[in-house]
N, C-alpha and C positions, 0 to 999 in steps of 0.2 A: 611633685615637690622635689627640691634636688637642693639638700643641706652642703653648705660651702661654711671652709675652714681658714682663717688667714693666717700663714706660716713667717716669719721672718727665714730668711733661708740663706744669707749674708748678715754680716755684721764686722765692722772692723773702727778704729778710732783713728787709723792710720792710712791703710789700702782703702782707694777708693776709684769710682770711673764716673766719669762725664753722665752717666747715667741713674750715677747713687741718690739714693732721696735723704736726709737731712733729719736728723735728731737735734739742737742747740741744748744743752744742758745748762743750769744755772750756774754752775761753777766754769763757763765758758767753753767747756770743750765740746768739739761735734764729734756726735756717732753715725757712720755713714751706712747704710743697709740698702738692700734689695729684698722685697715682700712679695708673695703670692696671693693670690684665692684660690684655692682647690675644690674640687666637688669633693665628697664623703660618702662612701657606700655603709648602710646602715640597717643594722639588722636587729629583731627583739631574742633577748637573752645570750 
């Protein structure tokens, strides 16, 4: 089993790249970000 975490690791309302993915908020403004998956090493106690 191999437990996976999703980080936001970017965020901005302003900067952004060809590459940002898209929030639309109801009050019209976009928040543009960049997200991961990570693996998670995990241990008991």
């Amino acid at each position: 089993m191999l437990p996976l975490d999703g980080v936001w690791y970017f965020s901005s309302k302003t900067l952004h790249c060809e590459n940002c993915l898209t929030k639309n908020h109801q009050d019209g403004t976009t928040t543009y970000y960049h997200n991961a998956i990570t693996p998670v090493i995990v241990s008991e106690g």
